[in-house]
C-alpha positions as CSV (number, residue, x, y, z in Angstrom):
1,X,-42.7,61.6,17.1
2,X,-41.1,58.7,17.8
3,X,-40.4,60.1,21.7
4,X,-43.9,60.8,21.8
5,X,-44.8,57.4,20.9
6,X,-42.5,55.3,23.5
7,X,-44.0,58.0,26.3
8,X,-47.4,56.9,25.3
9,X,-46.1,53.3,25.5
10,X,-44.2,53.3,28.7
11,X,-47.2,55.2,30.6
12,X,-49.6,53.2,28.8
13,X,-47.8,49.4,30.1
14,X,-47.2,51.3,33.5
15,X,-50.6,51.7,34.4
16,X,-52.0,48.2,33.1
17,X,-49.5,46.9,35.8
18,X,-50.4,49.6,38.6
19,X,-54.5,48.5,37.4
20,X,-53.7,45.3,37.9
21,X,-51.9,45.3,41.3
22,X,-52.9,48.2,42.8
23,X,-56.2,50.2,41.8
24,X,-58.4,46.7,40.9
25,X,-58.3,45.6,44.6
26,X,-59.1,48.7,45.7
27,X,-62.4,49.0,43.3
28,X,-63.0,45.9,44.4
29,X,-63.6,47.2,47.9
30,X,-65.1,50.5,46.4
31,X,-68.2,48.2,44.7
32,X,-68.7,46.2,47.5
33,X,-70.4,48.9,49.3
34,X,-73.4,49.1,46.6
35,X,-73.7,45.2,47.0
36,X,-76.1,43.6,49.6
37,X,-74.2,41.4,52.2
38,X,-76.0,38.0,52.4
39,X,-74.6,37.0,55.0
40,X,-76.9,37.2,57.4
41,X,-79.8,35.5,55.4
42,X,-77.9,32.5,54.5
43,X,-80.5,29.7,55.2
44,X,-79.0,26.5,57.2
45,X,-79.5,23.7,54.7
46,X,-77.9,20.7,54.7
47,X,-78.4,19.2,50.8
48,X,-77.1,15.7,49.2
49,X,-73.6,16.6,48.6
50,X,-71.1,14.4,45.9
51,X,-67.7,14.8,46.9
52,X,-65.0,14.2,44.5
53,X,-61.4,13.8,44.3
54,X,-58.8,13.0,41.7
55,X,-55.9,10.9,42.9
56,X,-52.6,10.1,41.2
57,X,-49.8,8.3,43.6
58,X,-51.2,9.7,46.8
59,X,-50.3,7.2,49.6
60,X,-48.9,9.6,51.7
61,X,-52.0,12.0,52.2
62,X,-55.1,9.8,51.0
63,X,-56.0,8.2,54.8
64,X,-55.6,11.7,56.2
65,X,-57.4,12.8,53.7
66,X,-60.5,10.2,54.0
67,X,-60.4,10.6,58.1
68,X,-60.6,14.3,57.5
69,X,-63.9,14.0,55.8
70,X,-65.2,11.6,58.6
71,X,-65.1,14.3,61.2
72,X,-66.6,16.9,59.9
73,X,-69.4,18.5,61.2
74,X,-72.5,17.6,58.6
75,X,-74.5,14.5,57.8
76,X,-72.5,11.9,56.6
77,X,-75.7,10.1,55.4
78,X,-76.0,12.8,52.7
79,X,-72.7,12.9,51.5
80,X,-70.8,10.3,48.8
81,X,-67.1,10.6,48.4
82,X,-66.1,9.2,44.9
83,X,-62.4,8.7,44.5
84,X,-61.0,7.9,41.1
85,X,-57.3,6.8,41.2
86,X,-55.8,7.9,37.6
87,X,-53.4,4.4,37.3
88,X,-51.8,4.8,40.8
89,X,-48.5,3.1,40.9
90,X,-47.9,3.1,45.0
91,X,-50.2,2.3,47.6
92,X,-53.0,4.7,47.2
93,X,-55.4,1.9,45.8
94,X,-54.9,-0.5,48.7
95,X,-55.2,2.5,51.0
96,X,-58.4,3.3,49.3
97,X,-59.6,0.0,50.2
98,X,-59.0,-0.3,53.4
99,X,-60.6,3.2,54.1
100,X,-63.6,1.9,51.7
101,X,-64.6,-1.1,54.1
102,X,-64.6,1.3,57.0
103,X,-67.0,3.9,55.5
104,X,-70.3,3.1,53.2
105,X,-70.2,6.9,52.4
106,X,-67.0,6.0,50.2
107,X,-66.4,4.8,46.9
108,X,-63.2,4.3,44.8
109,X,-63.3,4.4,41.1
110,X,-59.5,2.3,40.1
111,X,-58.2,3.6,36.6
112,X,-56.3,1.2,34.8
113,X,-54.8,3.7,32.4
114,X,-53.5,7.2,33.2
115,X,-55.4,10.1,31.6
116,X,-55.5,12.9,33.4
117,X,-57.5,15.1,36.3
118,X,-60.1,16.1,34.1
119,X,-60.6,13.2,32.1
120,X,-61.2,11.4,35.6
121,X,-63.2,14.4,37.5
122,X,-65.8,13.8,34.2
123,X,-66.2,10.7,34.9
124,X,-66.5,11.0,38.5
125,X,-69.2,13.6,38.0
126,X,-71.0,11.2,35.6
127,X,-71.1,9.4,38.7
128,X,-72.3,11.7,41.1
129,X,-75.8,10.7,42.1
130,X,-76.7,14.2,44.5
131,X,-77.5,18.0,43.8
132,X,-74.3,19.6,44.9
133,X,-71.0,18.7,43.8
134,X,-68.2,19.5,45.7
135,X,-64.9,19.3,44.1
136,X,-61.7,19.2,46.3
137,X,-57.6,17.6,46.6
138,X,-56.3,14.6,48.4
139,X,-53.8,16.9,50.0
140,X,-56.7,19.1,51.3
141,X,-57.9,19.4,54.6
142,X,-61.4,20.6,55.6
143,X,-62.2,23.0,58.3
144,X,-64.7,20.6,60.2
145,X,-67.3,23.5,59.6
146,X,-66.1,23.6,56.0
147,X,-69.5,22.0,54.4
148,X,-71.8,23.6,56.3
149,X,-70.6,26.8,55.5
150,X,-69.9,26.3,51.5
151,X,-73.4,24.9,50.7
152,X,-75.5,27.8,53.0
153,X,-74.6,30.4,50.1
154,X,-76.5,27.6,47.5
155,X,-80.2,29.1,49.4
156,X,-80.0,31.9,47.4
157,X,-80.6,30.5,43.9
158,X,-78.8,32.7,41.8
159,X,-76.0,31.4,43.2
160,X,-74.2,28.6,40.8
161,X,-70.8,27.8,42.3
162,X,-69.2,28.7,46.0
163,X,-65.2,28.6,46.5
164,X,-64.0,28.1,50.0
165,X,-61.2,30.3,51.8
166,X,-58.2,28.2,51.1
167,X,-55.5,28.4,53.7
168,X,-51.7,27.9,53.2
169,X,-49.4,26.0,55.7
170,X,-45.5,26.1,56.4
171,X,-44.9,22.8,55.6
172,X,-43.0,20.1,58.3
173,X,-39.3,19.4,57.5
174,X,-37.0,21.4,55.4
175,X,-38.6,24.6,54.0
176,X,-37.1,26.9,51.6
177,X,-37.7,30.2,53.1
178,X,-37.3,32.7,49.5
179,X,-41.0,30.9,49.3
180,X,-43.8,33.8,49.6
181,X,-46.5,32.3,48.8
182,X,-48.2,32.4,51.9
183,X,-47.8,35.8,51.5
184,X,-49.3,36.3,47.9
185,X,-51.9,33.9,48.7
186,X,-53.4,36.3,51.5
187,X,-53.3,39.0,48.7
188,X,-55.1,36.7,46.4
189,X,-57.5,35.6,49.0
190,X,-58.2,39.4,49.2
191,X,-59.1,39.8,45.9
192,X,-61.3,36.5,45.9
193,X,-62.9,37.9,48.8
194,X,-64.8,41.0,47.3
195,X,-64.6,39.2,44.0
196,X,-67.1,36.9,45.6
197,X,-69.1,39.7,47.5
198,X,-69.8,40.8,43.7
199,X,-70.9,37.5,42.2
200,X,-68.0,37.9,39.9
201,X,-65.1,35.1,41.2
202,X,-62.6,34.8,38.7
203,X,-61.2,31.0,39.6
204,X,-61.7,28.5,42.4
205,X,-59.6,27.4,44.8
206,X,-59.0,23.6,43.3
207,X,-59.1,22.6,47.2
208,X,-62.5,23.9,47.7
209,X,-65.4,24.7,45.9
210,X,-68.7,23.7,44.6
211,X,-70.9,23.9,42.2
212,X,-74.8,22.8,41.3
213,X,-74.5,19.4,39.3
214,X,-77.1,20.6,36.3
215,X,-74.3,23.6,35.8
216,X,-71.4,21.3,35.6
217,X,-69.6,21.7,32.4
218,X,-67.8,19.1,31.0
219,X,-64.1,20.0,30.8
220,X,-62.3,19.1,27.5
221,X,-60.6,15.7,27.5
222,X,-57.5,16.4,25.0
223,X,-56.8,19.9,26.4
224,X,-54.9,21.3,29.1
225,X,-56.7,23.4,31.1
226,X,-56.7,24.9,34.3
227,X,-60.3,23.2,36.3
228,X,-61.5,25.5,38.8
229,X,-60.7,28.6,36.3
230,X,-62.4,26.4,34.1
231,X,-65.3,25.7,36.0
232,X,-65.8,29.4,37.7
233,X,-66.1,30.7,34.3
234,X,-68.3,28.3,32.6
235,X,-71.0,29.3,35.9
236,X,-70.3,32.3,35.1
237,X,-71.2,32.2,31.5
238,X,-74.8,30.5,32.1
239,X,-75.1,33.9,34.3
240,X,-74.8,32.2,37.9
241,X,-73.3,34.2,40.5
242,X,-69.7,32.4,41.7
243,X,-69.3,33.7,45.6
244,X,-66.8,33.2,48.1
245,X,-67.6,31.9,51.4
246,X,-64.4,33.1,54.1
247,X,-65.8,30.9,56.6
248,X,-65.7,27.7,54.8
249,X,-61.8,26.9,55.6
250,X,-59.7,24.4,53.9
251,X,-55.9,24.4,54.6
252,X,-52.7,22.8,52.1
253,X,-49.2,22.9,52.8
254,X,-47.2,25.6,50.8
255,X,-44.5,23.4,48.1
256,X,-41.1,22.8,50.4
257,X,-39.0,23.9,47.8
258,X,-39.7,27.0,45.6
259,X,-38.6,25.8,42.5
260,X,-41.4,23.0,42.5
261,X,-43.7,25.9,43.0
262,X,-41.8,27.4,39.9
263,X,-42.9,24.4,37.8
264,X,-46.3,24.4,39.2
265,X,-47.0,28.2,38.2
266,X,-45.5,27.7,34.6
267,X,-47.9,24.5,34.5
268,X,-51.2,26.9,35.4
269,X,-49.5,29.9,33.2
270,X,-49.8,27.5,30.3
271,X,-53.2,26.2,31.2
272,X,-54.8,29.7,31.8
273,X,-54.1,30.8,28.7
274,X,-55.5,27.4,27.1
275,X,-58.7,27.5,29.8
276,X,-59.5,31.1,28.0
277,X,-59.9,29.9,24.5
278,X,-63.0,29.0,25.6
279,X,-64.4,31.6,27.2
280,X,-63.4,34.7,24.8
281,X,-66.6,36.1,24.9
282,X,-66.5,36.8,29.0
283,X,-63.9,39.5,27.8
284,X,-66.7,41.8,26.2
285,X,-69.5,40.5,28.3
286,X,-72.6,42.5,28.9
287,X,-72.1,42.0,32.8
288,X,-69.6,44.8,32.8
289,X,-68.0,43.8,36.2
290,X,-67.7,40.4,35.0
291,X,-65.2,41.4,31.9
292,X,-63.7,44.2,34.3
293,X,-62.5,41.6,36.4
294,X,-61.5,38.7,34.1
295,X,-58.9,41.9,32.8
296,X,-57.8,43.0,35.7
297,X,-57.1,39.9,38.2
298,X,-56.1,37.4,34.7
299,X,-55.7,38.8,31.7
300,X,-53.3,41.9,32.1
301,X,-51.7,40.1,35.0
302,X,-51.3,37.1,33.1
303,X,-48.9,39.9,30.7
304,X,-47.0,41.0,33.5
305,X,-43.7,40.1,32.4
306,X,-44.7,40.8,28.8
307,X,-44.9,44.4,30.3
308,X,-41.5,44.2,32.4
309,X,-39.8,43.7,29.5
310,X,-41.2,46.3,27.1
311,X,-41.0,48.6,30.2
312,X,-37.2,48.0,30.5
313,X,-36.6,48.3,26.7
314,X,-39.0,51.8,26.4
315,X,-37.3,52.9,29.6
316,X,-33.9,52.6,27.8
317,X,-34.7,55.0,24.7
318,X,-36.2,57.5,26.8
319,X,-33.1,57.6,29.7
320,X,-32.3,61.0,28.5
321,X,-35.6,62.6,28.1
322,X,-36.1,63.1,32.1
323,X,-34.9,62.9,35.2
324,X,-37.6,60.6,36.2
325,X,-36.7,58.2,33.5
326,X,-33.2,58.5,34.6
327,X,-34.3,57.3,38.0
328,X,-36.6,54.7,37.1
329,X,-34.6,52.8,34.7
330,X,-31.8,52.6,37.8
331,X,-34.4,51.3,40.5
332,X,-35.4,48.6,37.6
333,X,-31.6,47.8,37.5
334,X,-31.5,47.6,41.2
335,X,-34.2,45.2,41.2
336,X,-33.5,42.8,39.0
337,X,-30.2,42.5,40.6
338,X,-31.3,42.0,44.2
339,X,-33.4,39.0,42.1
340,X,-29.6,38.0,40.9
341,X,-28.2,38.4,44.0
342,X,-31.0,36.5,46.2
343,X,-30.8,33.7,43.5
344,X,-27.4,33.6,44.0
345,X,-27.5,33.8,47.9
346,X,-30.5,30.7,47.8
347,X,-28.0,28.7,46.7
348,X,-25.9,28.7,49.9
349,X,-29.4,29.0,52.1
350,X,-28.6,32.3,52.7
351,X,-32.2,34.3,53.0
352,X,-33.2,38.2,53.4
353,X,-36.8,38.5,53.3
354,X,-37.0,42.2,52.0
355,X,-34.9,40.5,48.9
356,X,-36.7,37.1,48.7
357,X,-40.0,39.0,48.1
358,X,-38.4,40.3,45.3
359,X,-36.9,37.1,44.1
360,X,-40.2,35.6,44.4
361,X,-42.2,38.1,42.2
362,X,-39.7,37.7,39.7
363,X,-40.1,34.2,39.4
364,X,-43.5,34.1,39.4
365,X,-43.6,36.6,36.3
366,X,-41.1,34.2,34.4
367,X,-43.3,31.4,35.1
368,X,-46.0,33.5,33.6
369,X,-43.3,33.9,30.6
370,X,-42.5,30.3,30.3
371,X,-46.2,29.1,30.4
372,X,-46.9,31.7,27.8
373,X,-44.5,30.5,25.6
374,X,-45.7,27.0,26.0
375,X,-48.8,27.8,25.3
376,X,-47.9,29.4,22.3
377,X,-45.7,26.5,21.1
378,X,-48.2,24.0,22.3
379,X,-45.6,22.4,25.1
380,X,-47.8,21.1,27.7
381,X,-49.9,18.2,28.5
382,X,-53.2,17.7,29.7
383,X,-51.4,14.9,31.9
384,X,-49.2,16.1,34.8
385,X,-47.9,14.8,38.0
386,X,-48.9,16.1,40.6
387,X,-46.9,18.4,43.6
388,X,-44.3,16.3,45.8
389,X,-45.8,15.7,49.0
């Protein structure tokens, strides 16, 4: 009985992981056929827009950033960039008010007390005095098409909220090659992709997207949560479609050093979890592909390493029941000792890509750990610094 019961298990935790992985993308594509493409009707409007950014210690990026936004291809007499500076300690301030003198479209809210993106972005929405808000990162650099093509989806009014294709750079300078996230991110940009052809986006890109101001939903002050997860799913609550656009192009640089993307992935692991508290009800929703998706692309791969784990120990007690088990529980050895072994090679910048990939996934699912366990044991802070530029 007790066989029985860890064969259930170990099939049962095998196939949430292929699900998740494997068989969602591809249903993705499957249901994409039955949808009408609106591309081709998108109407060429060019509405009020609010831009808004967050800044915390930005002086290296926030000029870039400002001239960015001054070339891009739209009307610059519809458009207000407010900037709220959360307390910032180095020269982004004095930047911002250089930049501010130059350009009427700009305006620069100046925190005198630190208390966090979202407690800021509120405010600066409170502030927002046009129809579409467009929220984005002072390390983010528009496309100079970008606008234009993220507010042409809003002619269809069904639509709530639009993300923008975000694309990942090799950074300049020293770069830590065992870092695959340019990879994953394609793979994530897949998923986001026919996600969006089905109304159904589950989370923004924090570098690009926007939303209609009467949908904005205030995001909790004492809280830690993630804000474009946050956001996607409240517009998706109110039963507003969230689409991608692939055309509206914004570009970041990928974290030098992978271990600061480490951090960052345990910060958003912790966050996710907290961001679903309040949206619980999305898991039984009566837009079935809505709740299909929120499992597949977060929730069971938010468990991952949950799964790993239990995997491994099931795997164990059933070693002698099978030749297949035999086999498997060997390639799982074999795999988290190439993770060993590239760890171990990373420290003398020593790099093998077929290995890194597999140093890389297994970091990323102990970030998911670590966050969990924060989570749990309520470690994290709504207040966080933000990536080393």
């Amino acid at each position: 009985m007790i066989r029985i019961f860890a064969v259930l298990f170990f099939w049962i935790l095998l196939f949430l992981i292929i699900q998740s992985y494997l068989l969602y993308p591809l249903s993705l594509v499957l249901f994409s056929f039955f949808r009408r493409n609106s591309a081709n009707d998108r109407a060429n409007v060019f509405p009020s827009i609010s831009i808004l950014i967050s800044a915390f210690n930005e002086e290296k990026v926030i000029e870039e950033r400002i001239e960015n936004i001054n070339n891009l291809e739209y009307d610059l007499s519809k458009v207000e960039v407010i900037v709220g500076s959360d307390c910032s300690t180095d020269r982004t301030n004095e930047i911002l008010t250089n930049c501010a003198e130059k350009y009427k479209w700009l305006r620069i809210e100046k925190y005198n007390k630190r208390r966090g993106k979202a407690v800021v972005l509120n405010d600066l929405v409170n502030l927002a005095q046009n129809e579409l808000l467009v929220f984005t990162d002072a390390n983010t650099k528009f496309d100079k098409n970008a606008l234009v093509n993220l507010v042409s989806e809003f002619s269809h009014e069904d639509v709530g909220g639009v993300c923008g294709r975000l694309v990942l750079d090799q950074p300049k300078g020293e770069f830590e090659k065992a870092n695959r996230e340019r990879l994953y991110w394609k793979y994530e940009t897949h998923l986001k992709k026919y996600e969006g052809k089905l109304g159904v986006l589950i989370g923004a890109n924090g570098g690009i997207y926007a939303i209609r101001k009467k949908l904005f939903t205030k995001f909790p002050e004492r809280e830690a949560v993630t804000d474009d997860l946050y956001q996607a799913l409240a517009l998706l609550k109110q039963n507003f479609k969230f689409v991608y656009s692939y055309e509206a192009i914004a570009d970041e640089d990928v974290s030098k050093e992978i271990i600061t993307e480490f951090k960052r992935k345990i910060r958003f692991a912790a966050t996710n979890f907290q961001t679903l508290k309040y949206f619980k009800k999305l898991l039984f929703s009566s837009n079935v592909v809505l709740s299909y998706a929120l499992w597949s692309h977060k929730i069971i791969r938010w468990f991952v390493p949950v799964f790993l784990i239990l995997i491994l120990i099931t795997n164990l007690l059933l070693v002698s029941s099978g030749q297949f088990y035999y086999d498997f529980l060997i390639a799982q050895l074999i795999f988290y000792t190439l993770t060993i072994l590239c760890y171990l090679l990373s420290l003398i910048k020593i790099n093998i890509p077929f290995v890194n990939m597999i140093y890389y996934y297994s970091l990323t699912n102990l970030a998911l750990l670590i966050g969990l366990f924060k989570f749990i044991f309520k470690k994290h802070t709504y207040i966080w610094d933000s990536t080393p530029r």
